[in-house]
Each structure stands twice: as structure tokens, then as C-alpha cells.
N, C-alpha and C positions, 0 to 999 in steps of 0.2 A: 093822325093820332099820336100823341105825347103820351112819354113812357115817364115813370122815375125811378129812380136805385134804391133801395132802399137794405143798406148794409148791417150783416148780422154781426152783432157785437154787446160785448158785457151794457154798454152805455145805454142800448135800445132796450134791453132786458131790465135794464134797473128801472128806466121811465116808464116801461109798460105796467111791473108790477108795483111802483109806487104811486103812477096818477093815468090811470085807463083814460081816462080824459083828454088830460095834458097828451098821451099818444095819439088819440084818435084827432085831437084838432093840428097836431103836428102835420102829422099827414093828409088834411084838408088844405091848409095851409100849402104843403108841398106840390100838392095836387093841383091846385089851380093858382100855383104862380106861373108868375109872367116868366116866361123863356126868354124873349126876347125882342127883335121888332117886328117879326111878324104874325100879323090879326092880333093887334092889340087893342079893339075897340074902347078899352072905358080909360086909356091913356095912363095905365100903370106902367111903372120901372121894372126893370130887371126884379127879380125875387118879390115882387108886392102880390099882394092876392086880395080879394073884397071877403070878409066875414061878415057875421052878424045876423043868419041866417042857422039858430044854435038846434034848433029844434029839427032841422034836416038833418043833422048828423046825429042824434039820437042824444041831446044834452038838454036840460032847462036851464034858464038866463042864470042863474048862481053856479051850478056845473063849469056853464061856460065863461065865467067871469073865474074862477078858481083856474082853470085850464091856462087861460092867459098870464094872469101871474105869475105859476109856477113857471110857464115858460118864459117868461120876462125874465127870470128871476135867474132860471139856469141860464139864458144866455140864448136859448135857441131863436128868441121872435124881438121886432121890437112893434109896437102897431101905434099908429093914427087916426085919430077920430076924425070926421068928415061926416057933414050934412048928409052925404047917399050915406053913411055905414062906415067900418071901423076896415081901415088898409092895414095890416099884416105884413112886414116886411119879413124875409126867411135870412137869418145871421149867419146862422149854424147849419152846413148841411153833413154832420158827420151820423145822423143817422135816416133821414132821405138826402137824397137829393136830384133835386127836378131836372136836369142837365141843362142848365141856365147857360145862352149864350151869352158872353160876355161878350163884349167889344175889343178891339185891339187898345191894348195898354201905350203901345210905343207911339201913337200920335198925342199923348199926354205926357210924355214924358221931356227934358230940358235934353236936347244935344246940341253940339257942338261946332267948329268946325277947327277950333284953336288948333295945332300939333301936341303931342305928346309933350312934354318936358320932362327931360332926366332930372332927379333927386338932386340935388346938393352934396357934394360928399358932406357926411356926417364929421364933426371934428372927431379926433384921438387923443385919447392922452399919451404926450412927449414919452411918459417913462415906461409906455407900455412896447414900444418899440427899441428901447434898451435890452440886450442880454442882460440877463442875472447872472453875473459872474463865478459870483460868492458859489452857488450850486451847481456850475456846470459840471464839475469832475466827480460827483456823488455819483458812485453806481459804474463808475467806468474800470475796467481793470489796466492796470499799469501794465 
């Protein structure tokens, strides 16, 4: 059994009371995304989920075409259409989130094996390394 977080904040509270909607497929969406690679039968990615199915979650096809854009639109979802039904990718998880395993970053990343190399000294300017003569004696007592 898979849990998800689902964090109390002004953000969560403005999408509830501006599109009951737009929350309630948030939260389907979060629900049945992909965690990761284990039992992933229908061969979704990390954060994908299958919709399209609008009437199980208490919405009619214009409900749930409104739900989508707004979420588009904020930023939370992006989705794909496909022959089985529309895949839902999860962008934004700062109001659930499904505790998506990621994969290690550092086997994608470029390293090295060169050495370090010290900087260059920076040049100077010549006159910065001159005493100001003219001012040294201001402020000293004889």
C-alpha cells in the first residue's frame, strides 16, 4: 500500500476554494501516479497516471476538461493523449505528493577525472600597489 503527503498550505486552500474540481483530479492524479519501477504494468514513467475515467471521481466530460486546464494552466499537470486514454504527468508536487522514487541523478551527470587546476593569478593594477604618499602623514601626531 502507497501513501501520499498531501501538505497544508495557503496554495492548497486557494485551489480548493477556487476549482473543487481542479482539487479533486489533482489528487487522483497524485494517487495513482507511478512511484516508480516497481509493478508498473501499463509502462508509465515516474509521476504519469492514466485518466479519463471522469465520471468515477464524481465530474461530467466538461467538469473534467475545465479541471485539466486550470491545472495546465497553473502549472500543476502536463497530459498526453493516447489511443488507451489521456497520461497525466504530476509537475508540481507542492500540494500532494506521491513519494515518487526517483532514480539516482549522479549516473547522468558528466564527471571527470582531469585534476583541479589553480586560477590564474588575476592581473593588478601597477598603481595600486604604490603608497599614496601625498596622504600618509594626515591624521598622525608629530
Amino acid at each position: 500500500m502507497t501513501f501520499i503527503k498531501c501538505y497544508r498550505s495557503i496554495e492548497a486552500w486557494e485551489l480548493l476554494q477556487a476549482n473543487k474540481n481542479a482539487f479533486i483530479l489533482l489528487w487522483v492524479v497524485a494517487s495513482r501516479a507511478c512511484r516508480g519501477s516497481s509493478g508498473n504494468p501499463r509502462n508509465l514513467r515516474v509521476g504519469e497516471a492514466h485518466l479519463g475515467d471522469c465520471s468515477s471521481y464524481g465530474m461530467n466530460r466538461a467538469q473534467y476538461r475545465t479541471a485539466i486546464k486550470s491545472l495546465k494552466r497553473m502549472g500543476y499537470l502536463t497530459t498526453k493523449t493516447t489511443s488507451k486514454g489521456t497520461i497525466a504527468t504530476l509537475t508540481n508536487t507542492s500540494i500532494f505528493d506521491p513519494n515518487m522514487e526517483i532514480q539516482n541523478q549522479a549516473s547522468t551527470t558528466k564527471t571527470t577525472n582531469k585534476p583541479y587546476k589553480k586560477r590564474p593569478y588575476l592581473p593588478t593594477n601597477k598603481n595600486s600597489n604604490k603608497k599614496n604618499n601625498k596622504y600618509e602623514n594626515i591624521g598622525r601626531v608629530l
